[in-house]
N, C-alpha and C positions, 0 to 999 in steps of 0.2 A: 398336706402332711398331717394327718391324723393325732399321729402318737404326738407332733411336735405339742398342741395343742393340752396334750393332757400333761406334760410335764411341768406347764405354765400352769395351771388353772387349780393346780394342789399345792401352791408353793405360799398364796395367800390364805390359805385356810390351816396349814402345816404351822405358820408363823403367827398365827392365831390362837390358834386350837392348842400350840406346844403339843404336842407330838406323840356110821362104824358098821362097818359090814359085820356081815353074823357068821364067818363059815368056820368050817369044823376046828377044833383045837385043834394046832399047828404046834411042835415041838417045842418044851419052851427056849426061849431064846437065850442065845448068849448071856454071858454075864461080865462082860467085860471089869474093871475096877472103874469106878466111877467117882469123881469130885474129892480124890485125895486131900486136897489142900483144901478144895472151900467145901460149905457146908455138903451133907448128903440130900439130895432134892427130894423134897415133900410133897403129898398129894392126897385127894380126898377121892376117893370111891363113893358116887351121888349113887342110891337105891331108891328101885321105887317102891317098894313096899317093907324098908327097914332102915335102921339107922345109917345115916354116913359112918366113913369107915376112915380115918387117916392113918395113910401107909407113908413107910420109906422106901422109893424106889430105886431100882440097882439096873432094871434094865428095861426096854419097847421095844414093840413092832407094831405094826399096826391095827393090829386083834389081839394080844396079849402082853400086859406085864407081868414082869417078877418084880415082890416087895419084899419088904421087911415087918412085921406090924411094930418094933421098937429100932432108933436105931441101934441098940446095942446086942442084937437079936444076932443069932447066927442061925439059925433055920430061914428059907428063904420060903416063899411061896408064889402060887402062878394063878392068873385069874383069867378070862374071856373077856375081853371086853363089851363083849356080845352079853353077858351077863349082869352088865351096870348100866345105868340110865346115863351116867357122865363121868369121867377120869377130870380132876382138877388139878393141875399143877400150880401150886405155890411159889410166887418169885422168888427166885432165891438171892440173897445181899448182892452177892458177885456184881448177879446184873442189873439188881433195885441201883446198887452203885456204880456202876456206869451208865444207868441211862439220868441218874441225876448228874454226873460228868457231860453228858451229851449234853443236856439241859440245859449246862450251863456253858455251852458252847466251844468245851475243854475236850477236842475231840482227840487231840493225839493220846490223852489221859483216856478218855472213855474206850477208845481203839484198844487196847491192851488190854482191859479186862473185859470189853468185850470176845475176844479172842480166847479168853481164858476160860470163858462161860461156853463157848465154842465148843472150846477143848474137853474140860471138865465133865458135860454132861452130855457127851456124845451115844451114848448106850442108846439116849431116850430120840435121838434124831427122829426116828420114822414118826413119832408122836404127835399129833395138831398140838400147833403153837406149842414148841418144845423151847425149852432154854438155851441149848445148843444151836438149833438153826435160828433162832430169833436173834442170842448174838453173834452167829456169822453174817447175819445182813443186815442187823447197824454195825458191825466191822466193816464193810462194805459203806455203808453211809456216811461212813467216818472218815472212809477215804477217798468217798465223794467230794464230802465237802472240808478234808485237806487240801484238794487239787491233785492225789497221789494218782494219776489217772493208768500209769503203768500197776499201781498195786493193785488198781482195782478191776483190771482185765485179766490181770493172772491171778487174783481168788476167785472171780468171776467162771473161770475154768474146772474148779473144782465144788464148786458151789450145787447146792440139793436144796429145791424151793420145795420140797413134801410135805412139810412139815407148817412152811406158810399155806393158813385160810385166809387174810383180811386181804380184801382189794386192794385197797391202797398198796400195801407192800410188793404183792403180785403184781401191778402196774407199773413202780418202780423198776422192778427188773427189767420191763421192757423201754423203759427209761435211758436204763444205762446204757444203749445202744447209739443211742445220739452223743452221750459221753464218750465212746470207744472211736464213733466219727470224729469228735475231735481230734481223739490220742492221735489217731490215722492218720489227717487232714483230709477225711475225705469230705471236700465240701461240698463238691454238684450231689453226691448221695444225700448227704447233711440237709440239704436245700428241699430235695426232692421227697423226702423223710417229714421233715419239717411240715411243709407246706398243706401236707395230709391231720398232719398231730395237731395242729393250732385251730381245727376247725373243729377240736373235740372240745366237748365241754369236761375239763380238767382240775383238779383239785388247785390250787391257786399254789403251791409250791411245785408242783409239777410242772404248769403252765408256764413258772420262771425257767426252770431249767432248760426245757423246750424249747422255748423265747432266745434263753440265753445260748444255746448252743447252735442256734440258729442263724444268729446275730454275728455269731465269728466266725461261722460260714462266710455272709454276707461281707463281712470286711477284708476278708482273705479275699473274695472274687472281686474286689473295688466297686460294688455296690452301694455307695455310701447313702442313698435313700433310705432305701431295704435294710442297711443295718441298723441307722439310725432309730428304725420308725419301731424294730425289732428290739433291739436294746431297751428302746421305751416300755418295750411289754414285760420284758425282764425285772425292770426296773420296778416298776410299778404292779405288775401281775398281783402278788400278795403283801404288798404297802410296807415293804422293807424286812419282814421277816424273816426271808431267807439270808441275813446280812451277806454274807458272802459274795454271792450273787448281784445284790442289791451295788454292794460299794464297785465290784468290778465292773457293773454295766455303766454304771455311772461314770466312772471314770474313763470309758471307753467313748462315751457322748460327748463328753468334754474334751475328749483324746483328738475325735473325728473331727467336731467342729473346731480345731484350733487348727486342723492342718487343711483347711476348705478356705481358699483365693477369697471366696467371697467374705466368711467371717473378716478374714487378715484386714480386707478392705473398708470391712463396714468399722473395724476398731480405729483404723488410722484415721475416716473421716466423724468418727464418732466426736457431738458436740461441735461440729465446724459446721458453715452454711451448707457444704456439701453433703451432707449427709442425709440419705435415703432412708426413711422409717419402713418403705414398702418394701422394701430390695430385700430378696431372698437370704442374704447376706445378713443382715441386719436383724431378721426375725432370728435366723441362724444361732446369731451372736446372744440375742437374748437369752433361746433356751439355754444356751451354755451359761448365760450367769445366773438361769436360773437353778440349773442343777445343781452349779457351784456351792448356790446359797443352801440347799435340799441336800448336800453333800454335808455343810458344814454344820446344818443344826440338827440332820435327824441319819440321812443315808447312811453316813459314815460310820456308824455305829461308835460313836466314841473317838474316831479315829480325825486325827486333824488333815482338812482339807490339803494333798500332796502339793507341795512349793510350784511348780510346774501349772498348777491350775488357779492358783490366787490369784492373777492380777486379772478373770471373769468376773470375780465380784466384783467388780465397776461399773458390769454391764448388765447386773442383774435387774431385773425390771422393780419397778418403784410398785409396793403391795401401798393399797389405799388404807389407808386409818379409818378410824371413826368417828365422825366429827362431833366434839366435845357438845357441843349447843344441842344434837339429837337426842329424844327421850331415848332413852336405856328402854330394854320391855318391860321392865316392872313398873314402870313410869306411867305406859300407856293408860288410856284409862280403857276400860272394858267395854266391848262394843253394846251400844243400847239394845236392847232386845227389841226386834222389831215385830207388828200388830200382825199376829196369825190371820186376827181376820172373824176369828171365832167366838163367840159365846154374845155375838151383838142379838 
């Protein structure tokens, strides 16, 4: 049992350590009314052989903008972008302030203005890394990791990746497809999905998710090896940073091992003559009081270990000290320089 091993072996160092294409001008585009409410979206026209230029923009496609050169300007103008070295879009508050909402893990708050950023700046969609599709899919992220899994199939339907370049993001899309397997219950897909993705070498938050949608595949077919060993990878993948993730895998290991004959047994003869240190059971038991412990000082994100799972910490395995009489390393004394051999 692989993963059981690793869930052990972080739990004494955890409690140590504390824890642009070029073609012809195209008509200019639309001009929809853009960012009413929030600010008008800003940008730098990069030249290669003359000053930058910062515009107020009103509308994209993906070869030409319409600007403003102030924004209190009512003449509008059109440009190629075949014509600049680079179009820079400046963040605009909206979404500087929701993704410091995100940030701070306030995702039903982040989710509304990211929508709003959605909304607002939709003119510029077709644009790389645009404001609008950037925040339609952390609105999407947001209601990933709500749990909002019906929300996130039906914006998922209307949803326009054109506008996403970075991989990472582009890879997530094809992420939420294991996510949709849940909503579904399709778990033999899920399984057979899975087993493909886990051999890729994946960003460590991805890898959670993977892990983790994996893992309740696993526990829906009565796999309780397979999910165990899975849940560990969830768990563990990016060392609790996906908290969400992180707490519900965790309490799924302590969930499975509480309802397995074997643990039940090794607690009752726990501490009596009877009792088997080797037995499947027993090692079982352990991980559970170790995660318990891994729940309560760091997985948990803050959150107190659920009623239902405290009475593992009894069975959490004993972390070794450091015995008082050992030198510290500053202590040591510095290894002697030993004879090169040279200069005889």
């Amino acid at each position: 049992m692989k993963q059981f091993f690793s869930a052990l072996a972080i739990l004494p160092f955890l409690t140590i350590q504390g824890f642009s294409q070029t073609p012809a001008a195209p008509a200019a585009p639309a001009a929809p009314p853009v960012a009413t409410g929030p600010e008008m979206p800003t940008g730098m026209l990069i030249f290669k052989d003359q000053p930058a230029e910062k515009i107020f923009l009103i509308a994209g496609t993906i070869a030409q903008v319409r600007y403003k050169e102030t924004a209190q300007a009512i003449d509008t103008k059109d440009i190629n972008l075949s014509e600049v070295e680079r179009l820079y879009i400046f963040e605009p508050k909206i979404y500087r302030d929701a993704m410091e909402l995100y940030q701070a893990r306030k995702y039903a708050e982040a989710k509304d203005l990211f929508a709003q950023s959605k909304t607002a700046y939709k003119s510029l969609a077709s644009l790389p890394n645009n404001y609008s599709t950037l925040g339609s899919f952390y609105e999407l992220e947001c209601m990933r990791r709500l749990g909002d899994l019906e929300g996130l199939a039906k914006s998922l339907e209307g949803f326009r990746k054109e506008g996403l370049t970075r991989e990472h993001q582009l890879r997530q899309l094809e992420i939420y497809v294991f996510w949709d397997a849940v909503r579904t219950k399709s778990w033999e897909r899920l399984v057979a999905l899975g087993k493909e993705r886990l051999q890729e070498k994946l960003p460590s938050y991805q890898r959670a998710q993977v892990a983790f949608c994996v893992a309740q595949a696993y526990e829906a077919l009565k796999n309780e090896s397979a999910a165990l060993n899975t849940y560990n990878i969830a768990m563990l993948a990016d060392a609790g940073a996906t908290e969400e993730i992180t707490e519900q895998s965790a309490q799924a290991i302590m969930r499975i091992h509480l309802a397995n004959p074997g643990v039940q047994l090794a607690m009752k003869l726990w501490g009596t003559p009877d009792e088997n240190k080797s037995s499947s059971g027993y090692l079982h038991l352990q991980e559970a009081g170790a995660v318990a412990a891994l729940y309560q000082f760091t997985l948990g994100g803050g959150k107190a270990l659920p009623s239902q799972f405290n009475l593992l910490l009894k069975y959490k395995p004993d972390v070794a000290k450091p015995d008082p009489a050992d030198p510290k390393p500053d202590d040591k004394k510095p290894d002697e320089k030993k004879p090169t051999g040279k200069g005889k």
